[in-house]
Structures are given as C-alpha cells and as structure tokens.
C-alpha positions in Angstrom: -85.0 -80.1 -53.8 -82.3 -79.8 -56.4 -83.5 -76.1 -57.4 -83.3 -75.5 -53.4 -80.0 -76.9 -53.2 -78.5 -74.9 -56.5 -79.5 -71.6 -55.1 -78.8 -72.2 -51.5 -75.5 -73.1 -53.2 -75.5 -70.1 -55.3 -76.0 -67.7 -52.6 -72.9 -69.6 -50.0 -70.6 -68.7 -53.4 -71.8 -65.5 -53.4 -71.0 -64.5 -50.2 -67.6 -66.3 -49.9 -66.8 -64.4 -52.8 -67.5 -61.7 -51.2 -65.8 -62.1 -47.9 -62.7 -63.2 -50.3 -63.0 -60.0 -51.6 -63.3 -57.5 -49.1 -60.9 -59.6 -47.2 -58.3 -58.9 -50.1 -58.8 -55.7 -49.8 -58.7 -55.3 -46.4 -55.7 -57.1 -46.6 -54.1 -55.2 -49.1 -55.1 -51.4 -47.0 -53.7 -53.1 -43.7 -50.6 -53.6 -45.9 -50.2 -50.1 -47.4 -50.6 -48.4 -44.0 -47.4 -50.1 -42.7 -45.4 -49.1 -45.5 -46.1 -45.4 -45.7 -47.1 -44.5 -42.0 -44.8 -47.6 -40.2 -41.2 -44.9 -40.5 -43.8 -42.4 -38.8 -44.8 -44.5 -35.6 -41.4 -45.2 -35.2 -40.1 -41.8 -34.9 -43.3 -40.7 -32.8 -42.3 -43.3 -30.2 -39.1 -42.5 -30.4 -39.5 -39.0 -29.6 -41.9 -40.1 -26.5 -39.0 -42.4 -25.1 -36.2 -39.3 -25.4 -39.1 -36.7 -23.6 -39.8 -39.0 -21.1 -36.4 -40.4 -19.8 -33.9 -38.3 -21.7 -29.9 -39.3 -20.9 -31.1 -41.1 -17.7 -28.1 -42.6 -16.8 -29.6 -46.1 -15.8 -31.5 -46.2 -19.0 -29.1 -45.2 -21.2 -26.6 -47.8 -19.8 -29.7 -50.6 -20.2 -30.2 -49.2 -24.1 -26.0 -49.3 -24.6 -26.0 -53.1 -23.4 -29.2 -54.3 -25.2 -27.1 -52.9 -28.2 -24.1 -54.7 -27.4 -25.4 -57.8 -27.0 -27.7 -57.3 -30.0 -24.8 -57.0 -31.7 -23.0 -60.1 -30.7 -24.3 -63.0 -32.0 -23.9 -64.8 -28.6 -26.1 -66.2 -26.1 -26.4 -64.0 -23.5 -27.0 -65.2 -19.9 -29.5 -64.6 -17.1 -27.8 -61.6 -14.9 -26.7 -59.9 -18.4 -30.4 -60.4 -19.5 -31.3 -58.4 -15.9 -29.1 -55.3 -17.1 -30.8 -54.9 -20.8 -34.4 -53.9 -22.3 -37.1 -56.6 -22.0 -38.0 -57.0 -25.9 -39.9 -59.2 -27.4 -38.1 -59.5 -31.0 -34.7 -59.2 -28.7 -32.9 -62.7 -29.7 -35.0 -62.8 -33.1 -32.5 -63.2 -35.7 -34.5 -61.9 -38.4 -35.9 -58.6 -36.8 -31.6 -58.4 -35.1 -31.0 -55.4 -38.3 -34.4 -53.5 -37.1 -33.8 -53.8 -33.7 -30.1 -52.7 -33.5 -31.6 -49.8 -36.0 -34.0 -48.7 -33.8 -32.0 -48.8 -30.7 -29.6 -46.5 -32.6 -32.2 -43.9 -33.2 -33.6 -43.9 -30.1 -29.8 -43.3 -28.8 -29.4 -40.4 -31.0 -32.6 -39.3 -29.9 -32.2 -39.5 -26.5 -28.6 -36.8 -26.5 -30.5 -34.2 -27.8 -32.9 -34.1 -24.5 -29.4 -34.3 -22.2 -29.8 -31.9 -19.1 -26.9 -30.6 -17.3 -24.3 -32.9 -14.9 -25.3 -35.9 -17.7 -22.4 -37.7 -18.8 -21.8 -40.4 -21.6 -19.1 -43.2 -20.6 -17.1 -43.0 -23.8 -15.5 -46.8 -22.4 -18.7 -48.3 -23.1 -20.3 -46.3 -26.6 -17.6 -46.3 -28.4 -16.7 -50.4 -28.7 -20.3 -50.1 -29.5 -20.3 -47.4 -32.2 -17.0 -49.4 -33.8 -19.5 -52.5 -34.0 -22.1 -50.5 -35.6 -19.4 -49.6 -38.4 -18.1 -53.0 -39.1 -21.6 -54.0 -39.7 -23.0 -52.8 -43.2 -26.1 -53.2 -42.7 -26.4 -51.6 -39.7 -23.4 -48.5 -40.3 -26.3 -45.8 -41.4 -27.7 -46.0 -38.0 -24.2 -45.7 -36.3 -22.9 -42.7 -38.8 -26.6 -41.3 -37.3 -25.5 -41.8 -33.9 -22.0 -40.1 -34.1 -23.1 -37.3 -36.2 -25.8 -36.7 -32.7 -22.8 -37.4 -30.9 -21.3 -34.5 -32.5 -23.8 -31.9 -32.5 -25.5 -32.2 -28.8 -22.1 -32.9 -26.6 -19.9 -30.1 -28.9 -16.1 -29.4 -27.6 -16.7 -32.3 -24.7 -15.8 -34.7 -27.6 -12.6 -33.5 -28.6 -10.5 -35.7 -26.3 -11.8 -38.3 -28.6 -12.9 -36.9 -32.0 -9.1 -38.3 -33.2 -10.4 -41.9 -32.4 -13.2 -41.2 -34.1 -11.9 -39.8 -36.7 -9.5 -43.2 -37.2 -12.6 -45.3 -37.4 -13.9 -43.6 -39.9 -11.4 -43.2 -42.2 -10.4 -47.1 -41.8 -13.8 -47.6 -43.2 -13.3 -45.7 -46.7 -12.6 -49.1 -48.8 -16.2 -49.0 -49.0 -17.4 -45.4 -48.9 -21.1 -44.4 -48.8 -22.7 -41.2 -48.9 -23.7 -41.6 -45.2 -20.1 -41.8 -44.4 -19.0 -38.8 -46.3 -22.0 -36.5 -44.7 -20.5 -37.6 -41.2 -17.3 -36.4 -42.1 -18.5 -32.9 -43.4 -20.8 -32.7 -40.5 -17.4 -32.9 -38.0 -15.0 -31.1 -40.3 -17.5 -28.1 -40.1 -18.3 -28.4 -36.3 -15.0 -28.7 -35.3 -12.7 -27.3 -37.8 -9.4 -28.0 -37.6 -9.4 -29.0 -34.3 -11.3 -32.3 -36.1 -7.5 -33.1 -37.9 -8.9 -34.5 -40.6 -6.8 -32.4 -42.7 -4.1 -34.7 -41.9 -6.1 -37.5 -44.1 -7.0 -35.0 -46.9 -5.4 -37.1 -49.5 -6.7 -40.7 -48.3 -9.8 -38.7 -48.1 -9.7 -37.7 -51.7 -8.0 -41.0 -53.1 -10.7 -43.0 -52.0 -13.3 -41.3 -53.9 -14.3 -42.5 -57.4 -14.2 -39.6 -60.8 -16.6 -38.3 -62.0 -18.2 -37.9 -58.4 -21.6 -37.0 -60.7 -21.6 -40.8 -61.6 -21.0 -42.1 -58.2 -23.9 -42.2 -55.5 -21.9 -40.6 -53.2 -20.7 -37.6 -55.5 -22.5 -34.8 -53.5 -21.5 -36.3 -50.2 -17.9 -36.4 -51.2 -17.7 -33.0 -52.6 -18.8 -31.7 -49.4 -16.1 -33.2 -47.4 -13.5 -31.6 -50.3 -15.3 -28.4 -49.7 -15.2 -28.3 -45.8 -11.8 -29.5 -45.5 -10.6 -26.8 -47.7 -12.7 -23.9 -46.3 -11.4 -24.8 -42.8 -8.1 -26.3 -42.7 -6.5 -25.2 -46.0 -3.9 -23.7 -44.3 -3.0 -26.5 -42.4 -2.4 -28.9 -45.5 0.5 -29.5 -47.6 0.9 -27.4 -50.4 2.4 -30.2 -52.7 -0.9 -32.3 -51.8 -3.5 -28.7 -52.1 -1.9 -28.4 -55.3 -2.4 -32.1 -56.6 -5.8 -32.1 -55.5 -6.5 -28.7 -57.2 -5.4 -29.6 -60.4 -7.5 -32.9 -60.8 -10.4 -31.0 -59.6 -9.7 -28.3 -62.4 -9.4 -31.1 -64.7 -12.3 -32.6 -64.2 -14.8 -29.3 -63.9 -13.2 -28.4 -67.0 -14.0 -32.4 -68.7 -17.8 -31.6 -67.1 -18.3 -27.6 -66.3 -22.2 -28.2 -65.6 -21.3 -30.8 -62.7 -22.6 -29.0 -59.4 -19.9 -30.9 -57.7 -16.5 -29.8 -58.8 -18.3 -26.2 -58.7 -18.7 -26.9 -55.2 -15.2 -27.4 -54.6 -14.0 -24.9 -57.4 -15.6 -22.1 -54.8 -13.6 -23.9 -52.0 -10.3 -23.5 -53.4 -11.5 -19.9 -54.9 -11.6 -19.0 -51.0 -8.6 -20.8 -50.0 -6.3 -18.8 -47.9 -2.8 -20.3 -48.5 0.0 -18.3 -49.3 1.7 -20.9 -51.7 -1.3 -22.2 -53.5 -2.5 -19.8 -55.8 -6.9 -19.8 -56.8 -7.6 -21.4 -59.7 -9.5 -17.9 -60.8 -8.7 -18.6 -65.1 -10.3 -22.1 -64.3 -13.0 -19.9 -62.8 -13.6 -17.8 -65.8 -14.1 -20.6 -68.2 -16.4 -22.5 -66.5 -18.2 -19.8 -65.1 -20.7 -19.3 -68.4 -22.2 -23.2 -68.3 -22.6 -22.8 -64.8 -25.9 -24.7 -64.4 -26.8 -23.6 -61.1 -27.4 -19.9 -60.3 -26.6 -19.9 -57.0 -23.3 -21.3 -57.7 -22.9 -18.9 -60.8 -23.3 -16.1 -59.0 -20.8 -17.3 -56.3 -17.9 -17.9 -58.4 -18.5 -14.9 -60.0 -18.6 -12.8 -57.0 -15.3 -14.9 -56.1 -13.5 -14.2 -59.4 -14.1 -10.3 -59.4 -13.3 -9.9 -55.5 -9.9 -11.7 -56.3 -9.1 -10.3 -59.8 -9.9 -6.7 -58.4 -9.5 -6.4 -55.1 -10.7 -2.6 -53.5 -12.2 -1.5 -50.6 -14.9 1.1 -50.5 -14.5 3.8 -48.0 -18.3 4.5 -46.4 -16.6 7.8 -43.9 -17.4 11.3 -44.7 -15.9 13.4 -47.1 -14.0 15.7 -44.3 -12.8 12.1 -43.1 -11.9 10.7 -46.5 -10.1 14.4 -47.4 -7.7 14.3 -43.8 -6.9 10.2 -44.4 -5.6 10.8 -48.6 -3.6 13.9 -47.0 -2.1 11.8 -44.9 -1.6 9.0 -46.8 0.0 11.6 -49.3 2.3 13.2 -46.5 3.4 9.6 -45.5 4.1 8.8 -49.3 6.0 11.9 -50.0 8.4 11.5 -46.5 9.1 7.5 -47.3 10.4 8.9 -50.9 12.3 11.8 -49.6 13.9 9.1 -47.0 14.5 6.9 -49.9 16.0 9.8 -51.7 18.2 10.8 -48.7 19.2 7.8 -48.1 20.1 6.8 -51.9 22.4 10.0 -51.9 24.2 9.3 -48.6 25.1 5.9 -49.9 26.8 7.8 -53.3 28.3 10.8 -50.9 30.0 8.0 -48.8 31.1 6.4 -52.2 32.4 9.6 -53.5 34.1 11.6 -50.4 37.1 10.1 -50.6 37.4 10.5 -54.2 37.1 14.0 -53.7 39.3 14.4 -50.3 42.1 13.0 -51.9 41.7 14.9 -55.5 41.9 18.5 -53.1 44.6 17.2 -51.3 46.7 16.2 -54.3 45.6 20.0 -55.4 46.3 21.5 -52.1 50.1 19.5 -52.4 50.5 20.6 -55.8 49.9 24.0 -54.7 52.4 24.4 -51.7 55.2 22.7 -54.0 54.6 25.9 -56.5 55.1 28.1 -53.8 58.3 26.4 -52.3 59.5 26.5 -55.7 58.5 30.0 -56.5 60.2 30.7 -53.2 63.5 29.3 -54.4 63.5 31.0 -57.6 63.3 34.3 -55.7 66.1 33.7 -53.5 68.2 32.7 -56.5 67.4 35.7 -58.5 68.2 38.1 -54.7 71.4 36.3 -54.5 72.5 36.8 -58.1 71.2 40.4 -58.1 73.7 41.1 -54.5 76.2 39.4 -55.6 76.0 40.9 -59.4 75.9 45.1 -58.1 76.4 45.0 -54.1 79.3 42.3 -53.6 77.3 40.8 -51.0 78.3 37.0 -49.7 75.7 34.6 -48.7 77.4 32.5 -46.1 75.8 29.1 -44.7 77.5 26.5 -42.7 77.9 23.6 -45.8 76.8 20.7 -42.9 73.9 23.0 -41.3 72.2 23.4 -44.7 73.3 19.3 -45.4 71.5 18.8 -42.2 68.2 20.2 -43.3 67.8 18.7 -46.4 68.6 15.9 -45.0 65.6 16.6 -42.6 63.1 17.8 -45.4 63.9 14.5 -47.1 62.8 12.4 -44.3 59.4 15.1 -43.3 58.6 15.3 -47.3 59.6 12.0 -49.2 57.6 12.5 -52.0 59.5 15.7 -52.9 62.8 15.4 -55.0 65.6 18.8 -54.2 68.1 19.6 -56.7 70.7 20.8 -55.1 73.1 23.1 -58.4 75.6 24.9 -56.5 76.0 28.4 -58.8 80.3 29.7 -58.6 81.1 33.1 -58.9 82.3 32.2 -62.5 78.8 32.4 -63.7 78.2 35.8 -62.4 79.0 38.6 -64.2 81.4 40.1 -62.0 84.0 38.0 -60.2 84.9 38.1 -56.0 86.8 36.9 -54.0 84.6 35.4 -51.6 82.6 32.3 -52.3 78.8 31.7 -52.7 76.6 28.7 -52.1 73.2 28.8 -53.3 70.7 26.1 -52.5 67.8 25.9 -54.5 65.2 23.3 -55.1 64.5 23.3 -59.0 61.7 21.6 -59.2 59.1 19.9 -56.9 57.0 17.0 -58.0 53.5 16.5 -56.7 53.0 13.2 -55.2 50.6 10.6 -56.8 47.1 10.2 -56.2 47.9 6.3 -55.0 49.3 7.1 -51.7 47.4 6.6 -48.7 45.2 9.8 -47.2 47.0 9.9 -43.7 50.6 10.2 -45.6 49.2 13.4 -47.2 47.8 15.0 -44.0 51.2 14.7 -42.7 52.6 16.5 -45.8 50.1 19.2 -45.6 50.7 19.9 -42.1 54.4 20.1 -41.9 56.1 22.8 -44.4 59.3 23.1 -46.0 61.9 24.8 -43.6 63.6 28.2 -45.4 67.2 27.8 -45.4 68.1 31.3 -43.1 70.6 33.0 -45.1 72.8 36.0 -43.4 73.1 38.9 -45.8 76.6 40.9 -44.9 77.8 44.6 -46.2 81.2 44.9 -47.5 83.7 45.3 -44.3 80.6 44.0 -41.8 81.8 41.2 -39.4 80.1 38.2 -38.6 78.4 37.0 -35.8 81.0 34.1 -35.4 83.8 36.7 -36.0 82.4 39.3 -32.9 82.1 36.0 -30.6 85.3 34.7 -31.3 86.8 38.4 -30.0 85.3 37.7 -27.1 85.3 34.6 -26.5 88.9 33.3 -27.4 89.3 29.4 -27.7 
C-alpha cells in the first residue's frame, strides 16, 4: 500500500512538474509575441480603419471627441458618451497614454486616405492637437499628427501654419528630437511661407552644444540646415552672422561631428548678400570629414565658390560669333570711356585756351595800331621835313575820338606827345599836331571772356588827316566863299 501510494505520488509530481513547465513556457512565448509583433497589429488595424472609412466626416468628428475627452480627465456624461467611440479601455486610467496614442495614429492615418470635398474643422483639431503637446507623454503622437497634417492637406494649411508654428516653439523649454523633426519637416514643405525664420534665434538658443552629445543633435541640426537653405535671405544678418560663427566654432572644436557639417553645407549655400560663406572654415575641416558624402559635398561647395566658371557646351561656330561679340562690346564700352574721359579734360581746358588766343589775337591788333602810328609819324615828319606840308585836325574833333577810343578800348593806354615844328629840321610857319599812340598794352589774362570779344570786334578809329599842297585851299576855306556867315 505504501509502495502504491509513493509511486502514484511519484508520477502526480511528475506530471505537475510538467504542466508547470510547459506552462512556463508557454507563458513566456505568449509574452514574447506581444512585444515584438504587438507594434505590428496595431499598425495593420490601423491601416484597415483609414481604408475602410477614410476622412468620413462623421467618424472623424466621433475619433476628434473620443480624443478630447480622453484627454480631459473628466467624467463625461451620457449624450457626450453618444457622440464618441464605444471602447472598452475608454475611461481606464492606466491604458488613457495608449489609447490617446492610438487614436492619434489612427488620425494621422486616416488624412492620408482623404478624397476630394473632405474638410478638417481646424475649430475642433487644433484645441486638441495643443492638448496633445502640453502632455509629455503623449506629444510624440501629436508631433506625428501635425507632421500628417502637413504633408496630406499641403498649402490648405497655411491660414494656420503661424498658429501652429507658435505652439511649437512655446514648447522648446523642453526640446525633443520629435519636436525638432516637425519643424524641419514644415520649414522644408512650406518654406518661407512657414515664418519660422522669424524664430531662428529662439530656435537656435534653445538647443544645447555640442548637438553630438545631446539626443536631439541630429534633429536640431536639421532644422538649422532647413531654415538656412530656405529662408536665409529673409533673416537678419547681425543674427545669420552670430549663428555662423558659433557653428564655425564648434565644427572647428569637433570637425568629425556630422552635425555642424550639416549646417556648415547650409551656410556654404547661403544666398545672402551681407553674409559672406564660411569657405576657409570649409577648407580646414574638410580633410577629417568623416562622412563621404558630406566630404564630397563641401568640397564640391568650396571649389564652385572659390572658382566660379561656367562651361559653354554650344558649338565652336557659336562659341567664335559670342567672344567676337563680347570683344566688339568690350572694345566700344572702352572707346566710350575714352571719349568720354577726354571730353571731360576738353571742357576743362577750352577756356584756358580761348582766352590764351584771345589775349594773342589782342596783343596782335595793339602791334598793328601801334605800327600804324609810327608810320604816320614818320609820313608827317618826312612832309613836313622836304614838302612843307601842314597836317591840319580840328584840336576838339581828334579830343573827341580819343575820348571815344577810351571808352570802346579801356584796357588800352594813348600817349598823346604833340611834336612842334622846333623839332623838325626845317622851320614853318604853320603849325602841326601829330597824334600818336606810343605804345599799347595788352590787357591781362584775368578779365572776363565777353570783355575781350567786345575788344576784338570793335577797332581803333584812324584819326583822318587832310594832306594840303603849298597855296591849296581848304575845304572849310572854299565853303566859307560860298557860304558867307
């Protein structure tokens, strides 16, 4: 009876050992195919729900309230409770995380399978999306959502991509590499039109250094990097510069980090006109480069700057007719420069030279005025001297004239040395006036160009002097015969 009982005992532990063990390990299977296939099942439902209902407008406004009031930590009534999904781990507070998760997903999901004349009542998604950010735990899934948001409804979002934009930027006290991608994603869909160039520097100032060291370092250079690709031109240049020279600082501190070469090739194709590329920066790091791709880039980058030129693919007829042209072109824009260049000196010098030849020309008629002179004194002396002759001239005629060459010519000085019949080798009777100008001074070259025009215009006046014969009457005499007083 005991031996019976021992092995009937034997044999129960046996098989409860057994069953313990293939239960364990049953156990332990059913546990393992959760955790590797659970992420899987999720997404394959998820995609069944988008195929089968899409943006239906009734189901999407039942999925934005069952996130709303999975949000709230609030009791939620009977008619709300008519208006949202009917889950079963819906009011759970442990399963509230997964649950507002998966509703996010399945949100996202859902916009990518949106048919025409489908709308989105931005009133309702985005108090939701904001409650999704204040929420750590559950901001992933809501960066997710607006990054969807972004890609599937395109320029329809722009009306509100600056609200957006605020919402995520208040959020940067604690940044995450989830945020950072969302930003990129919008700052390369949209461009400037996303204005996040506006917060470049709040952007950049929340971000920690070295971004290698920092979970979000490849995140963060990505937003640098789109920012400046897009909007470069649209930033400050005091603030382009700052930013420029801390990240040229720090890739030289670290030239392997694949970061700041990120970035360093951003500002390489920067387009600004007052921010110059950091190309010497370029050069020195360019040899540790760790990654080739990025190697090769700034390389490429550093000789297109350093040397730009432009080759011509046209044929040689083509390339011959173009560099004659450009030659022609060349040669008349320097003979314009040259013409121009001489006209300038011409209109510098003309007057120089106008009133030079006019002083000349002035010169010249006062030598022959005075020449003049001298031969009518030498005449007179030489009549007077052998043929007796008498020059007669009214005393206040001849006054008169000089008077009026002094006024016309006031620049010219008449002596005036009245010669007696003393002076002349043989004596007369009758008396002789001579009126000679001795000498004539040129005027100076200070006096103003229109004062000389007149001078060369108007001439001295030759004093008329009446040669008689000995016994020959004068014109006066034969009148006054005539004409008796």
């Amino acid at each position: 009876m005991c031996k019976i009982q021992l092995i009937n005992y034997c044999r129960f532990a046996r098989r409860q050992h057994r069953r313990r063990c293939g239960r364990g390990s049953f156990h332990q299977v059913q546990c393992r195919l959760p955790a590797e296939h659970f992420r899987k099942r999720v997404d394959l439902a998820i995609e069944i729900y988008s195929i089968r209902y899409g943006c239906d407008d009734q189901m999407l406004e039942r999925l934005l309230n069952t996130l709303a009031a999975s949000l709230t930590p609030r009791l939620v009534s009977q008619e709300e409770r008519n208006g949202i999904l009917p889950l079963k781990s819906f009011g759970l507070s442990s399963l509230r995380e997964d649950l507002c998760c998966l509703l996010f997903d399945t949100y996202s999901s859902a916009l990518a399978y949106a048919k025409q004349a489908q709308y989105i009542v931005r009133g309702v998604l985005l108090p939701v999306l904001e409650s999704g950010l204040n929420d750590e735990a559950i901001r992933d899934s809501s960066l997710g959502t607006i990054r969807s948001l972004c890609s599937n409804c395109g320029s329809a979002l722009l009306p509100i991509i600056s609200r957006i934009i605020i919402m995520l930027i208040s959020k940067l006290d604690k940044p995450n590499s989830a945020l950072f991608e969302t930003l990129a994603h919008i700052c390369r869909l949209y461009g400037p039109g996303s204005t996040l160039f506006r917060h470049f520097y709040v952007i950049f100032g929340a971000m920690r250094h070295p971004l290698d060291e920092q979970e979000y370092g490849e995140s963060a250079a990505s937003v640098l990097a789109a920012i400046v690709e897009t909007s470069s031109f649209l930033v400050k240049p005091e603030v382009l510069m700052s930013v420029q020279r801390k990240i040229c600082e720090e890739i030289i501190k670290n030239p392997s980090s694949p970061s700041y070469c990120r970035i360093l090739i951003a500002f390489l194709s920067c387009t600004h006109e007052v921010v110059p590329p950091p190309v010497h920066v370029a050069r020195t790091v360019l040899g540790r480069c760790v990654d080739p791709l990025q190697s090769q880039h700034l390389r490429a980058l550093c000789d297109t700057i350093s040397r730009p030129r432009i080759q011509n693919l046209a044929s040689h007829e083509v390339i011959r007719r173009c560099d004659v042209e450009m030659q022609e072109s060349s040669d008349h824009l320097e003979k314009e420069q040259s013409s121009k260049s001489m006209g300038i000196g011409n209109e510098e010098s003309v007057p120089l030279h106008e009133h030079i030849e006019e002083v000349k020309q002035s010169s010249i008629v006062c030598e022959e005025l005075m020449d003049d002179t001298v031969v009518e004194i030498q005449k007179t002396m030489i009549e007077a001297g052998t043929e007796k002759s008498v020059v007669l001239e009214e005393e206040d005629k001849a006054h008169k004239e000089m008077k009026q060459q002094m006024v016309t010519v006031p620049d010219i000085k008449i002596s005036n040395p009245s010669s007696t019949a003393s002076d002349l080798p043989s004596s007369s009777n009758a008396s002789t006036t001579v009126n000679s100008a001795s000498r004539v001074e040129s005027t100076s070259t200070e006096e103003p160009v229109l004062k000389k025009a007149k001078f060369m215009k108007k001439k001295k006046k030759s004093v008329e002097n009446t040669m008689l014969a000995e016994g020959e009457a004068s014109v006066e005499e034969i009148l006054s015969t005539f004409c008796p007083e």
